[in-house]
C-alpha positions as CSV (number, residue, x, y, z in Angstrom):
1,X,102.2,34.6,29.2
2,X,99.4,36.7,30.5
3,X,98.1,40.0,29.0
4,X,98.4,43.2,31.1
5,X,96.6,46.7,29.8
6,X,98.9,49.8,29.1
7,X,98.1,53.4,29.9
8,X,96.6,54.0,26.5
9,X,93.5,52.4,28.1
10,X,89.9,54.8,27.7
11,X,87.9,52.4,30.3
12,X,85.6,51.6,27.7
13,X,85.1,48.2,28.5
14,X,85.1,46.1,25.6
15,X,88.3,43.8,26.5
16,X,86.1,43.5,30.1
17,X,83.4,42.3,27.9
18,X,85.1,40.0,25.7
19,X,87.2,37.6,28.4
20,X,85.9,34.2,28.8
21,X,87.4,33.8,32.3
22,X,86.8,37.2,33.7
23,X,90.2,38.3,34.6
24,X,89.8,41.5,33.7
25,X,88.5,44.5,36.2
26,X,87.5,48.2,36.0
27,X,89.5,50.5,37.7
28,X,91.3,54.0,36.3
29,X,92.4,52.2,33.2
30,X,91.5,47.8,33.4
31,X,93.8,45.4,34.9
32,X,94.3,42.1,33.5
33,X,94.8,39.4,36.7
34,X,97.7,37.5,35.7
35,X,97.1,34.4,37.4
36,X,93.2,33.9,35.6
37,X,94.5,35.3,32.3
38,X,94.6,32.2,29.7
39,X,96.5,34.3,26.9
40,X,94.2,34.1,24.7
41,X,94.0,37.6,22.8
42,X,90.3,38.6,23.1
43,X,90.7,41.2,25.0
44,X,93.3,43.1,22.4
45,X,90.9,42.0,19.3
46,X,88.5,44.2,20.6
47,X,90.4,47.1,22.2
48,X,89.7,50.1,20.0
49,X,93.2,51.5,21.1
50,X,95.6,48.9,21.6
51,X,96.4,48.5,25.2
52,X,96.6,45.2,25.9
53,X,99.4,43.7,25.0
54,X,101.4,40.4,26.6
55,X,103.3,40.8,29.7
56,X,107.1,41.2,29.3
């Protein structure tokens, strides 16, 4: 199941930073592209507020 980013997002980067298959790209608050997303949980260790989180 694929991450996706919440509206708690700040833009700051870090989860862009940390994903070893580049799914993730800048925009208003990151989105998380569910088809290159490996589920993998790099992106929320590093998310100072929590917004990714997997996809329901």
């Amino acid at each position: 199941m694929a991450y996706k980013i919440n509206h708690d997002c700040i833009a700051c980067g870090a989860c862009q930073a940390e994903c070893p298959v580049d799914a993730i790209s800048e925009g208003d608050i990151y989105v998380i592209d569910p088809k290159k997303c490996i589920d993998c949980g790099a992106c929320a260790a590093v998310c100072p507020v929590g917004a990714p989180n997997p996809a329901e």
